[in-house]
C-alpha positions as a Markdown table, in Angstrom:
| # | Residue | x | y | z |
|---|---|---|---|---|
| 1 | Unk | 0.0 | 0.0 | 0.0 |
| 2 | Unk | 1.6 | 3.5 | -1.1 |
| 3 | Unk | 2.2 | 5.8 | 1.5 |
| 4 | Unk | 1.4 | 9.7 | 2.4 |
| 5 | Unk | 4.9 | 10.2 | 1.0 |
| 6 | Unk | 6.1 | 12.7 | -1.1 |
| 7 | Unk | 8.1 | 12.4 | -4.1 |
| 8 | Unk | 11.7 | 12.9 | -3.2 |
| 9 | Unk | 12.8 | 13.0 | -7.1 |
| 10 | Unk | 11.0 | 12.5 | -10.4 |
| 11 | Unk | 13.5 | 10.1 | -12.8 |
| 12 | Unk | 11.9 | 11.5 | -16.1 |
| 13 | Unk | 13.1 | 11.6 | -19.8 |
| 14 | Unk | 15.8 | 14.4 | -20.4 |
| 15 | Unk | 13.5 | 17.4 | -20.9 |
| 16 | Unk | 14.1 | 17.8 | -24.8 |
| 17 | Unk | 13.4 | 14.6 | -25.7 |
| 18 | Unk | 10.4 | 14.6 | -24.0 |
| 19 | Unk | 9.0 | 17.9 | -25.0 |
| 20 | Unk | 10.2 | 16.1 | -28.1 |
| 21 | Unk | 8.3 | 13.5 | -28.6 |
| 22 | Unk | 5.2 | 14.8 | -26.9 |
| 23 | Unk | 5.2 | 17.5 | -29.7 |
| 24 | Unk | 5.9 | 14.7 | -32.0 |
| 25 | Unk | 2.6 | 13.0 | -31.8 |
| 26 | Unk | 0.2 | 16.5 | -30.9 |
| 27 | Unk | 1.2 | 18.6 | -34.3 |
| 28 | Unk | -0.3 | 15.7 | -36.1 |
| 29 | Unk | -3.4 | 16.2 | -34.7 |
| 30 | Unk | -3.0 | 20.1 | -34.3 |
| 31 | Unk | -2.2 | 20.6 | -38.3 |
| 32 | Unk | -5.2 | 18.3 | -39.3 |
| 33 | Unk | -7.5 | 20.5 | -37.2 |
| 34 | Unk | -5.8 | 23.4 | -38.1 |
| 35 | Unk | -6.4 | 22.4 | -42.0 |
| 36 | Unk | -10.5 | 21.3 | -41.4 |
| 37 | Unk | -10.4 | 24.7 | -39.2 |
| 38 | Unk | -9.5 | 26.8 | -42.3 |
| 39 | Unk | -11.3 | 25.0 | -44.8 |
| 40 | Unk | -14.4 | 24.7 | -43.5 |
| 41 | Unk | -14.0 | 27.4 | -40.2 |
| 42 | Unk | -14.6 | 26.5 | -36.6 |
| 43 | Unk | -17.4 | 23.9 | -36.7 |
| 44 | Unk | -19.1 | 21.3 | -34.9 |
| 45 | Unk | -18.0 | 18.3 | -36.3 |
| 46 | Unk | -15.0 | 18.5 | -33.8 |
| 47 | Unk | -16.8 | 17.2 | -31.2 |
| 48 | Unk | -18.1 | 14.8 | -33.3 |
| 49 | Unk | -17.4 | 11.3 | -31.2 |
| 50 | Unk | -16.2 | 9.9 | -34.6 |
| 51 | Unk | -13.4 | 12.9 | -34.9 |
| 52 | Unk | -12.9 | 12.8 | -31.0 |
| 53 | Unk | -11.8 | 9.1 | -30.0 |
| 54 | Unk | -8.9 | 9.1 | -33.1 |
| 55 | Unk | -8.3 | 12.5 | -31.9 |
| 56 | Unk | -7.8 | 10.8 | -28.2 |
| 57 | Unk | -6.0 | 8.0 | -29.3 |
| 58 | Unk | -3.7 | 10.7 | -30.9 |
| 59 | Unk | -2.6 | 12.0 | -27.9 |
| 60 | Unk | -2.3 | 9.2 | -25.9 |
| 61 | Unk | 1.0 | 8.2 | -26.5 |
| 62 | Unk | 1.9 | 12.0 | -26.0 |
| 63 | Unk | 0.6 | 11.8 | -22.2 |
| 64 | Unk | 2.2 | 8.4 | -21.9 |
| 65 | Unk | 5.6 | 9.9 | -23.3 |
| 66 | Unk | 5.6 | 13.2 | -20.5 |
| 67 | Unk | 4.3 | 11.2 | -17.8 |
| 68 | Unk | 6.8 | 7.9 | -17.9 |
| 69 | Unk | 9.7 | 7.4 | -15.4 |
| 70 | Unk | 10.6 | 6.8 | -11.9 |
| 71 | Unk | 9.4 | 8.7 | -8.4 |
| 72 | Unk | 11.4 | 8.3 | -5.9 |
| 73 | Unk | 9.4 | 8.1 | -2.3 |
| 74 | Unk | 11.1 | 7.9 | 1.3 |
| 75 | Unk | 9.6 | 4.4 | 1.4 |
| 76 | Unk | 10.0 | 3.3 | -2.1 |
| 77 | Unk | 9.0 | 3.8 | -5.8 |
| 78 | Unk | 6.5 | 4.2 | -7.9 |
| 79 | Unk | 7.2 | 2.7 | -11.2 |
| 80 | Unk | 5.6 | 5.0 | -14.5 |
| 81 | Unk | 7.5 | 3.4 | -17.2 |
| 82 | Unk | 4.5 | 0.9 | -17.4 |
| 83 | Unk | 1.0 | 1.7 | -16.7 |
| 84 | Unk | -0.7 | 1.1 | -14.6 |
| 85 | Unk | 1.7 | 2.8 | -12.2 |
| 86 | Unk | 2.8 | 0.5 | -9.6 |
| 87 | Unk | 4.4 | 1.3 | -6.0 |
| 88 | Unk | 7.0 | -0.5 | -4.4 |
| 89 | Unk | 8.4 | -0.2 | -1.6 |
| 90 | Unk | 12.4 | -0.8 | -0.7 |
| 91 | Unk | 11.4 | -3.8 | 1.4 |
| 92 | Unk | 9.8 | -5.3 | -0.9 |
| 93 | Unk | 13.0 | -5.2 | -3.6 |
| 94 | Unk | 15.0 | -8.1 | -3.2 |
| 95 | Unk | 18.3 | -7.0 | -6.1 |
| 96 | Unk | 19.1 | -4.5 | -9.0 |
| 97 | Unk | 21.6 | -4.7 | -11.1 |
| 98 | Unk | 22.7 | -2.2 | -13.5 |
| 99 | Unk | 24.9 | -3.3 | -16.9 |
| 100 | Unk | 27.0 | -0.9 | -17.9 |
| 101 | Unk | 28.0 | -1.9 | -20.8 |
| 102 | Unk | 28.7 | 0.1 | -24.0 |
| 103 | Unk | 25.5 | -1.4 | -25.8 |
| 104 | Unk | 23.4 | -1.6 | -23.0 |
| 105 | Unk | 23.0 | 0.6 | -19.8 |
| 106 | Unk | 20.6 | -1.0 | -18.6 |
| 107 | Unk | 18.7 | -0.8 | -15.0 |
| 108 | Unk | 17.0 | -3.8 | -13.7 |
| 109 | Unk | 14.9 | -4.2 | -10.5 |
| 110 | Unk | 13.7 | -7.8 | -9.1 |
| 111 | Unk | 11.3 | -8.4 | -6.2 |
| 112 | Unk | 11.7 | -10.9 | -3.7 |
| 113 | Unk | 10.0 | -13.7 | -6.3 |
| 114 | Unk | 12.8 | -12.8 | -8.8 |
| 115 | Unk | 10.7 | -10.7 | -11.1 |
| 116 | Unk | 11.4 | -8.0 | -12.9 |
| 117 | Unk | 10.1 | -4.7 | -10.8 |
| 118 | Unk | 11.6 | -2.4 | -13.7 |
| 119 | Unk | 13.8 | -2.6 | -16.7 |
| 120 | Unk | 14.8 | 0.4 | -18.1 |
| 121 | Unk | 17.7 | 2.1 | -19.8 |
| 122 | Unk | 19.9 | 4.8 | -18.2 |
| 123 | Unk | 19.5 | 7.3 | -20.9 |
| 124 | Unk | 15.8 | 7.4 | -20.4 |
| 125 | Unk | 15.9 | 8.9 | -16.9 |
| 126 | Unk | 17.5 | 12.2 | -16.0 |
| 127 | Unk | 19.8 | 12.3 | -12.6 |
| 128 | Unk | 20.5 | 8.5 | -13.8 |
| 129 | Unk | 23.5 | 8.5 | -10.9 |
| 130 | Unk | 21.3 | 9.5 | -8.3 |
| 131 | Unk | 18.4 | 7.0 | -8.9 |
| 132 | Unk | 21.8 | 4.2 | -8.7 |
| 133 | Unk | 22.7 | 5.8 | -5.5 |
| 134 | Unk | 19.3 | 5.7 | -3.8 |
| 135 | Unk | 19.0 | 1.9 | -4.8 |
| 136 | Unk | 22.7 | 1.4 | -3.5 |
| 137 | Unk | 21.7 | 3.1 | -0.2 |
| 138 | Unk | 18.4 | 1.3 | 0.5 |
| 139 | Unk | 19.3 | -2.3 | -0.6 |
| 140 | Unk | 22.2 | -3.4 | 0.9 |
């Protein structure tokens, strides 16, 4: 069960890519309304559900992108690289293990059942060093 905690640090994509990406999959959308906005002016049919659930579906991955990473609580973490977001707390993290290697840098978190917890790559999460540190600190 997740705490009262507050997040201690928010593990997120560097801040370019993310912004990145997120605009990546919203100009799509913005250019096609922009287009039916001049053609035909401001009109109704945008809230059509037939133009509104592809329009969703849009801008799904574009929430999923700015959202995605790693809080870090007191107790634990809450894991936002999959969804649904899951908290865990330190106790209940059995290993990690981080590969270094040139064609890797890879993070990976298993519970006391020896499954994965999170798999994830370095370059993915900002303040990469301090997320190691925290997970050096509380599993000894």
């Amino acid at each position: 069960m997740r705490g009262d905690s507050a997040v201690v640090r928010r593990h997120r994509l560097p801040h370019p890519y993310r912004v990145g990406l997120t605009v990546l999959w919203v100009v799509p959308l913005l250019l096609f309304v922009a287009v039916m906005a001049l053609e035909r002016g401001i009109d109704l049919a945008l809230l059509d559900p037939r133009f509104l659930l592809p329009a969703l579906l849009m801008i799904a991955p574009a929430l999923y992108f700015w959202q995605e990473g790693i809080d870090v609580l007191p107790d634990g973490i809450v894991r936002r690289i999959h969804v649904p977001h899951h908290y865990y707390p330190f106790t209940m993290m059995a290993r990690w293990h981080y590969d270094g290697r040139e064609d890797r840098h890879v993070l990976t978190i298993w519970d006391a059942h020896d499954q994965k917890i999170v798999e994830c790559r370095a370059g993915h999460l900002t303040d990469f060093p301090m997320l190691l540190a925290t997970l050096e600190e509380e599993l000894r």
